[in-house]
NUZAPA-761832 format. One line per 2 residues: number of its first residue (from 1); their letters; for each residue x, y, z of N, C-alpha, C, O. Coordinates in steps of 0.1 Angstrom, whole numbers, always signed. Layout:
N
NUM> A> X/Y/Z/X/Y/Z/X/Y/Z/X/Y/Z; ...
! end
This chain:
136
1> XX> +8/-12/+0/+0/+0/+0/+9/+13/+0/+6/+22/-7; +21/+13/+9/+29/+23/+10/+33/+28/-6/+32/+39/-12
3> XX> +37/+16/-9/+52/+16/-24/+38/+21/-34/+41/+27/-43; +23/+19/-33/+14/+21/-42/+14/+39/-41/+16/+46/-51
5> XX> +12/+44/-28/+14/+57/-29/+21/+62/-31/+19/+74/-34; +36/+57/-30/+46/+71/-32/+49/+67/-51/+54/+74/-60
7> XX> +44/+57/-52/+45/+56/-69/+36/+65/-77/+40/+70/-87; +26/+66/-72/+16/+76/-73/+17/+91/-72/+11/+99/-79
9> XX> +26/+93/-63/+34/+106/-52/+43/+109/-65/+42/+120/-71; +51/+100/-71/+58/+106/-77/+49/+104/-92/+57/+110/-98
11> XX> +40/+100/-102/+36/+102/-111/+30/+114/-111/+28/+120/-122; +25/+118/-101/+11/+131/-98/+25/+139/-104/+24/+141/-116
13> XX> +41/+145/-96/+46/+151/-99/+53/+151/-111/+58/+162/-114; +55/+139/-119/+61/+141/-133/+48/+145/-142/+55/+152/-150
15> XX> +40/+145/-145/+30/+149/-148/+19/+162/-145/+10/+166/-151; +23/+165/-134/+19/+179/-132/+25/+188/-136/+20/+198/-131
17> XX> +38/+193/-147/+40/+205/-150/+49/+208/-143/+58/+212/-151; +55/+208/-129/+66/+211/-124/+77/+208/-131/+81/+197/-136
19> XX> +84/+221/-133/+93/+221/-138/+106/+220/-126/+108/+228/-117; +112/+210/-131/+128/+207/-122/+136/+208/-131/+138/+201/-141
21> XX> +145/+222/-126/+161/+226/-130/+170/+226/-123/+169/+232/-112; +183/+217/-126/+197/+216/-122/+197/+234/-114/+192/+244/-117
23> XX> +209/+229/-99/+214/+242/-98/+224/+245/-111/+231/+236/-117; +223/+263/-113/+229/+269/-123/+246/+270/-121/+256/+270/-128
25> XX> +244/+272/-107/+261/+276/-100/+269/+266/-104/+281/+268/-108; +262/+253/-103/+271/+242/-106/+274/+238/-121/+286/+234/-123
27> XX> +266/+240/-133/+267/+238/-144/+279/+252/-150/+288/+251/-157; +275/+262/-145/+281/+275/-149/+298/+269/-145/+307/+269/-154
29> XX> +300/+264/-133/+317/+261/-130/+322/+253/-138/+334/+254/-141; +315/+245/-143/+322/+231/-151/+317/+238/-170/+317/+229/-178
31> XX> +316/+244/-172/+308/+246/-186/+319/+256/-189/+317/+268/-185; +331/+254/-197/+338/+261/-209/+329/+279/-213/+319/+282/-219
33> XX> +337/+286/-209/+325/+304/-210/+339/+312/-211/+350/+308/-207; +338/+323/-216/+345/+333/-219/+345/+341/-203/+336/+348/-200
35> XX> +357/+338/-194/+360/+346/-180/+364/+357/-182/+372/+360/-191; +358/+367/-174/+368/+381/-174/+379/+383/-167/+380/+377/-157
37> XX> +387/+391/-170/+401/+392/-160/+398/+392/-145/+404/+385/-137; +389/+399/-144/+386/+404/-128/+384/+394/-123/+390/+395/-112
39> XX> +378/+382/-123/+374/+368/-119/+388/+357/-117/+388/+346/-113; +400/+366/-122/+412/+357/-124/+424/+368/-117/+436/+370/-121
41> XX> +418/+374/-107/+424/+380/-97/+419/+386/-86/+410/+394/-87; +425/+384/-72/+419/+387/-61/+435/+393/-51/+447/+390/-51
43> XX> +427/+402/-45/+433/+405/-30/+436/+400/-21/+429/+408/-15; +441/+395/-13/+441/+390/-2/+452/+397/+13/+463/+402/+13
45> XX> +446/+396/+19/+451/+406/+31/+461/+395/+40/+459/+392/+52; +471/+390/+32/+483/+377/+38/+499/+377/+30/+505/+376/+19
47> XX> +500/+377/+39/+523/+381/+36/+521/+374/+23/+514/+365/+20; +530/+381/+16/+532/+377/-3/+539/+362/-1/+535/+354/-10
49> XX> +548/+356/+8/+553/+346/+13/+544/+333/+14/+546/+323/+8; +534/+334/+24/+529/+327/+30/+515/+324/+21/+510/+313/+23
51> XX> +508/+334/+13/+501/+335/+1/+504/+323/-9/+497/+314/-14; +520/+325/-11/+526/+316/-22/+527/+301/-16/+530/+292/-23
53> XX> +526/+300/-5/+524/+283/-1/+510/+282/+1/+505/+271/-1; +504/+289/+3/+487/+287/+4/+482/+280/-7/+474/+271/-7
55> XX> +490/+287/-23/+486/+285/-39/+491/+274/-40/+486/+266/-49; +502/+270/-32/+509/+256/-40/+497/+244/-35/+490/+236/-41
57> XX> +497/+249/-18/+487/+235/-14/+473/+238/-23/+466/+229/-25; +471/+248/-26/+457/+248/-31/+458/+239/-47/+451/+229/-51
59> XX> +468/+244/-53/+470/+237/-67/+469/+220/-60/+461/+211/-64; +477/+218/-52/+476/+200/-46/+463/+196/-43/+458/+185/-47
61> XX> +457/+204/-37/+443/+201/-29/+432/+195/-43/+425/+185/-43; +435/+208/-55/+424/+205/-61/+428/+194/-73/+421/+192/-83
63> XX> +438/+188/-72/+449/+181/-80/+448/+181/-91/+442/+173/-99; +455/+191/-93/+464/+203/-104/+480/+194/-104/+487/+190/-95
65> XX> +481/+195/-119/+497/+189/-125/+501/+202/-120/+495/+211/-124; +512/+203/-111/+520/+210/-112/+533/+209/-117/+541/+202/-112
67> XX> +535/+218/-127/+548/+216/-136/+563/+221/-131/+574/+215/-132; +559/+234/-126/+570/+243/-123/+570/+253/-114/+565/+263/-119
69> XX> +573/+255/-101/+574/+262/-93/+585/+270/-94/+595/+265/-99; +584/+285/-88/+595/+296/-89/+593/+306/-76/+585/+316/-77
71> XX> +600/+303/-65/+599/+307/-55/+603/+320/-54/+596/+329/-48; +615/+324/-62/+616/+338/-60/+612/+345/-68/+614/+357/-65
73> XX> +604/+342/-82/+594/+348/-90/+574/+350/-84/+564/+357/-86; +577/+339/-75/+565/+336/-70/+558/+338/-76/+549/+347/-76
75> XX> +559/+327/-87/+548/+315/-97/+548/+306/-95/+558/+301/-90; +536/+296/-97/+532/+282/-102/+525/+280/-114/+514/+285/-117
77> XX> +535/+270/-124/+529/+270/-135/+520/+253/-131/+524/+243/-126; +505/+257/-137/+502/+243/-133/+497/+237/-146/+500/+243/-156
79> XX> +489/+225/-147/+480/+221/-154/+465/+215/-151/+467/+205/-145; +452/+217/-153/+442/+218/-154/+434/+218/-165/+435/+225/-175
81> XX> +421/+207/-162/+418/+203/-177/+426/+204/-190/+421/+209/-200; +435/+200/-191/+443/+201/-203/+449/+212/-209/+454/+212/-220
83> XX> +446/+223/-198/+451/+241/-200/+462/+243/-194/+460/+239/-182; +476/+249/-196/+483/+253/-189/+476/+270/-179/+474/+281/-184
85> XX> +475/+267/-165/+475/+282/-158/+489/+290/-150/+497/+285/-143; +488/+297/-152/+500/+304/-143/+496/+314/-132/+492/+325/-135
87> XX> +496/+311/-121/+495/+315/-110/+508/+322/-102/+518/+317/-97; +504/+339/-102/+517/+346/-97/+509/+356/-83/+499/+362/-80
89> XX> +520/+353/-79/+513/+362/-66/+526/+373/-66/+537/+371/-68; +520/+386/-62/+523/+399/-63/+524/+404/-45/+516/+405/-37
91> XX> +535/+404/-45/+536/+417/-27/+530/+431/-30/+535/+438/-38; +520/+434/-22/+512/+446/-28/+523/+456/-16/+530/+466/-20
93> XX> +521/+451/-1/+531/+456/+8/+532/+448/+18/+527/+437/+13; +534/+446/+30/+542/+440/+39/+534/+430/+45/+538/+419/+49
95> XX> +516/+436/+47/+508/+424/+50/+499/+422/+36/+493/+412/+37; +497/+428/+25/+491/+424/+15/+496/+417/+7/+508/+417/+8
97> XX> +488/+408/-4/+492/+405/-15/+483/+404/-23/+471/+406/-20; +489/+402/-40/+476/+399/-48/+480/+386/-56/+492/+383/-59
99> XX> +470/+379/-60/+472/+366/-67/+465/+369/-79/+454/+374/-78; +470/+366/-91/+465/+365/-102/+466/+349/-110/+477/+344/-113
101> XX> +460/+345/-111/+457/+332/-123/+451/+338/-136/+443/+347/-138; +463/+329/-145/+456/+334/-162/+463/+323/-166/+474/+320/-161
103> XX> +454/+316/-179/+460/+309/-188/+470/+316/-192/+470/+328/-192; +484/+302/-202/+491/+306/-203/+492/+312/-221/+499/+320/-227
105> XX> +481/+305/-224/+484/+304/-238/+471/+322/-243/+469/+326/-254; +465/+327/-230/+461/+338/-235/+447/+337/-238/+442/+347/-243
107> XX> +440/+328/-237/+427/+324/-238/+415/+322/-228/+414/+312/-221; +408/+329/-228/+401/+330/-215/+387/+319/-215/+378/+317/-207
109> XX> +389/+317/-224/+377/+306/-228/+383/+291/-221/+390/+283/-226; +378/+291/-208/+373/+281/-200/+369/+275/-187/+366/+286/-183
111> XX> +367/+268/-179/+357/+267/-170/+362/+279/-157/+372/+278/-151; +355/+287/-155/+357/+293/-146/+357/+287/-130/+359/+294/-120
113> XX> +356/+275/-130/+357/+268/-115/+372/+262/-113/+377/+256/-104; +376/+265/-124/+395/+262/-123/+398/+273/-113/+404/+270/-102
115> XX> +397/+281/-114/+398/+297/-106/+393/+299/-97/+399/+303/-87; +380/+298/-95/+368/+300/-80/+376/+288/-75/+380/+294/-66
117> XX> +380/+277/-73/+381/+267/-68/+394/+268/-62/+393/+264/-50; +405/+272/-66/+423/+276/-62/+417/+282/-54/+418/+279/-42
119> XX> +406/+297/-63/+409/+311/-48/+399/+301/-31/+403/+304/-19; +390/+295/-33/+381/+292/-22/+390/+281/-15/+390/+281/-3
121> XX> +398/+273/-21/+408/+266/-9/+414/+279/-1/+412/+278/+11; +421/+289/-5/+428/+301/-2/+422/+305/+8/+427/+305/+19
123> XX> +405/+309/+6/+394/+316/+10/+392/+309/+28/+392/+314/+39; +391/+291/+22/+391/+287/+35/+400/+283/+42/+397/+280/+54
125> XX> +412/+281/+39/+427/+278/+48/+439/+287/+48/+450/+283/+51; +435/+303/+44/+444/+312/+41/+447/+319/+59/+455/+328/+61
127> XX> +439/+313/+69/+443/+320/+81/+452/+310/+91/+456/+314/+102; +453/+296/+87/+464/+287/+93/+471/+291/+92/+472/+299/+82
129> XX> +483/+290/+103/+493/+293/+105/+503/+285/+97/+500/+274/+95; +515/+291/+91/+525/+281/+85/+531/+277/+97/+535/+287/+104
131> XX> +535/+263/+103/+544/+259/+111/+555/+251/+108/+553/+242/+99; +568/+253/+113/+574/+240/+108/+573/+223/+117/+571/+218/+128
133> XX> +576/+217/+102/+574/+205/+109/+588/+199/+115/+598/+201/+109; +587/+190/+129/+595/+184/+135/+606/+175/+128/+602/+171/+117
135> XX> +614/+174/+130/+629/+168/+124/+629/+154/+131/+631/+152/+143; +625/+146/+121/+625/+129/+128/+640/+122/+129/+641/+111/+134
! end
């Protein structure tokens, strides 16, 4: 009797006209779109130093090929969906910095969640402390 009504429960709803749409947030990240610059750079209020290890773990986190690291340029060149990005972080002054991500090849045509996704690891683990680790 149960399994009779919710079978019922759910035909009344495929058949009534309700319309059901995917969230947009999610299809918009993964869907190839022309980004604007401004979306492929942010502020952040954290030593130009400690910024640049934030980016490396974040490129790991979201497992990103990383190709080439340049510590006293403070770049990461990585790879993502099959795109080379370059990731440079800028000393704005003593407690700021700025991070910029851009493809390498100059093409802004592609998923914009390559970018929201680096900066939101940042967003959420940018106030840990760097510590060192113990000498075994």
């Amino acid at each position: 009797m149960e399994r009779t009504i919710k079978y019922l429960i759910i035909l009344v709803f495929l058949f009534s006209g309700i319309a059901v749409y995917a969230d947009d947030a999610n299809i918009s990240l993964v869907t190839p779109q022309n980004v604007e610059f401004k979306i492929c750079t942010r502020n952040y209020k954290i030593p130009s130093e400690k910024l640049f290890y934030v980016a490396i773990a974040s490129a790991k986190a979201n497992r990103f090929d990383i190709e080439e690291i340049q510590s006293k340029a403070g770049y990461i060149l990585f790879t993502a969906a099959g795109k080379q990005y370059l990731a440079s972080v800028t000393r704005v002054d003593s407690a700021n910095s700025l991070l910029k991500i851009t493809p390498v090849n100059n093409n802004y045509f592609f998923a914009p969640g390559i970018v929201l996704n680096f900066f939101r690891y940042i967003d959420l683990n940018g106030a840990t402390p760097i510590v060192d680790l113990p000498k075994v």
